[in-house]
N, C-alpha and C positions, 0 to 999 in steps of 0.2 A: 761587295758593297760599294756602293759609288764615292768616290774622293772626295764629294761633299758633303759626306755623312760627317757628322760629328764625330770628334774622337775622344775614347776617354786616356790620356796621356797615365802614365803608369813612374811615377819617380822614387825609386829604393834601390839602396846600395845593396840589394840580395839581390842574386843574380836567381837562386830558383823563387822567391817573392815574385820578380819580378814575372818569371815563365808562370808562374800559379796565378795568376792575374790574369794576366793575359790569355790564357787557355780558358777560364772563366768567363770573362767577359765575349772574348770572341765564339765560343760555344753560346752564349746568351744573343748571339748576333752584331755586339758591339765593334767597333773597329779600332783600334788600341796603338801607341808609341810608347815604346819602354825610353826610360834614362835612368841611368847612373847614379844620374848626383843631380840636386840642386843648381847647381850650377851650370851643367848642360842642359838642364830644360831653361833655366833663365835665359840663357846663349842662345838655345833656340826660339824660345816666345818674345826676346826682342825683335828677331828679326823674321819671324811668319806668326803671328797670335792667331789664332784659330777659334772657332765653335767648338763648346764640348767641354768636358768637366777634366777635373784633376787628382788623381790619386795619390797621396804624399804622405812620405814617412817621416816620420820629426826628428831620428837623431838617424843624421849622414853626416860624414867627414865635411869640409868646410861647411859652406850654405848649409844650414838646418831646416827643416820644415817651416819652422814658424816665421825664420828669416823670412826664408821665399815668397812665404803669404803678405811679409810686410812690402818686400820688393813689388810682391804684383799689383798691388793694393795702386801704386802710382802710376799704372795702364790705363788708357780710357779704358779699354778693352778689357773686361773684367771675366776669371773664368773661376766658376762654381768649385769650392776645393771640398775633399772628403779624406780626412785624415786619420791613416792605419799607423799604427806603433807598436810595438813590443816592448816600448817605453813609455806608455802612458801615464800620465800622471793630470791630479785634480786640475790643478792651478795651470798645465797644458794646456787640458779641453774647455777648459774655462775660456782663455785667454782668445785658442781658436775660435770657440762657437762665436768669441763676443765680436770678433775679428771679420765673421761673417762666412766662417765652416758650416757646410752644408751639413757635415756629420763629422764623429768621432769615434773610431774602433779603435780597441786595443785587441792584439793577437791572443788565440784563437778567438775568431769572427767567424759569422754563420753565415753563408754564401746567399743566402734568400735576403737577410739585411744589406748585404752590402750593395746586391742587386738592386733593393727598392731603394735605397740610400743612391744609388747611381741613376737610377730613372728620376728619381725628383732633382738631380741636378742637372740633370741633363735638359730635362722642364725648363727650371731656372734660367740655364745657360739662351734657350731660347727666346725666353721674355727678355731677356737681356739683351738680347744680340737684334730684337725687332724694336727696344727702345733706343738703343744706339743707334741704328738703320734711321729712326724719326729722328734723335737727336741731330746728325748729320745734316739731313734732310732740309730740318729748321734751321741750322745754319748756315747752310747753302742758300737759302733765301734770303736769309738775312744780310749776310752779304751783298744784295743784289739793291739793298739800299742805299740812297743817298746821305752826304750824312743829315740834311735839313730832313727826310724823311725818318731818321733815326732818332733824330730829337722829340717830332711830331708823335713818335709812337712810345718814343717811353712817357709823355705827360696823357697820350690816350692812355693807355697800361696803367696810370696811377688815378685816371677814372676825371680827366678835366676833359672840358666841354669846350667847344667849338671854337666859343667867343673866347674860354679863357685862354686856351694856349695860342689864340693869335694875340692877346696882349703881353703873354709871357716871350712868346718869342719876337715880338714887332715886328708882324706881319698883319695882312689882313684875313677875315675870317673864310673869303673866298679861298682865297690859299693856302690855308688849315685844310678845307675841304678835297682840296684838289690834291694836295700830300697824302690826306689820311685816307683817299679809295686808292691812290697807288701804294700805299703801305698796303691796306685789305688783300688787292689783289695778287702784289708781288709773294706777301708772303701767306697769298691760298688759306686765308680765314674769311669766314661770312658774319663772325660778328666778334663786339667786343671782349669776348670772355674767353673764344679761341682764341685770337691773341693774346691774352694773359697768357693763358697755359705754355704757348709757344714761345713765349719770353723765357717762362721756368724751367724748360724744358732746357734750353742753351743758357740759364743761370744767368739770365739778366736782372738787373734788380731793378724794379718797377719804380722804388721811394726814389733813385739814386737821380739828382737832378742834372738831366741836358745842358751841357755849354752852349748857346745858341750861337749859329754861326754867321759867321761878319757879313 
């Protein structure tokens, strides 16, 4: 399988779990990383996050399952989790699902569920990883602004007109105009409504009013 296939990462402190998994999924075609602990998968997604979903047991020694989910949660890089236990409990799967668990097994689990439970995350993981890809994208542009053009575009964003954001900023409207197609262009929209979207997309807030600059 090619190194850029996704992988479905495997975290339990059972070392034949771990081999049962893995022999699974990789007989399914998957391409698979065992860990230990909690702790060595977070050691290693700080410093290479990857495509691809996550297999995780809820009671390990330190880091817990549910920890790790809270720890990854503060990643831009977000990876689809599916939580196996032989300690499952209500108020667990609850807590996971709400948390944004793709699924929740407790042992014995049926290998055809965990299989389509790993394909819809792996789905996931991909809508994910092409809206990060945009998100990026847009911010890269966005950066490419000045800041008088960063002004001009959050009062187009909140839906004012030509004349009005050259009297909000004391400017003239020629130069409202002449900011707002180098906004368009820089940041690769053809009208006003894509622009919105690419504001929300990098969490700019449209109401939030511009310091005009000196």
């Amino acid at each position: 399988m090619e190194t850029s296939s996704p992988t479905v990462f495997i975290v339990d402190d059972d070392p034949p779990v771990r081999r049962g998994l893995a022999r699974l999924l990789k007989s399914a075609g998957y391409r698979t990383a065992c860990f230990s602990s909690a702790d060595e998968f977070l050691k290693h997604w700080k410093a290479s996050p990857a495509q691809g979903c996550l297999l995780l047991d809820i009671q390990m020694p330190g880091l817990n399952g549910i920890q790790l989910q809270q720890e990854l949660q503060a990643f831009d890089r977000r990876i689809p989790i599916i939580f196996i236990t032989g300690h499952g409990d209500i108020p667990s799967s609850v807590k996971a699902m709400k948390a944004g668990a793709v699924d929740f097994f407790a042992k014995p689990f049926h290998a055809d569920d965990l299989l389509r439970a790993v394909r819809e995350a792996l789905q996931r993981s991909d809508r994910e990883s092409a809206a990060q890809a945009e998100r990026e994208a847009v911010s890269k542009r966005f950066r490419t602004l000045t800041a008088r053009e960063r002004e001009v575009m959050a009062l187009v964003v909140r839906g004012m007109l030509n004349k009005q954001i050259a009297f909000a900023l004391g400017i003239s409207e020629k130069t409202v105009k002449a900011h707002r197609g180098r906004v368009m262009k820089k940041m690769k929209v053809q009208s006003v409504a894509d622009l919105v979207r690419a504001t929300e997309k990098i969490g700019l807030d449209p109401a939030a009013s511009p310091s005009p600059s000196s």
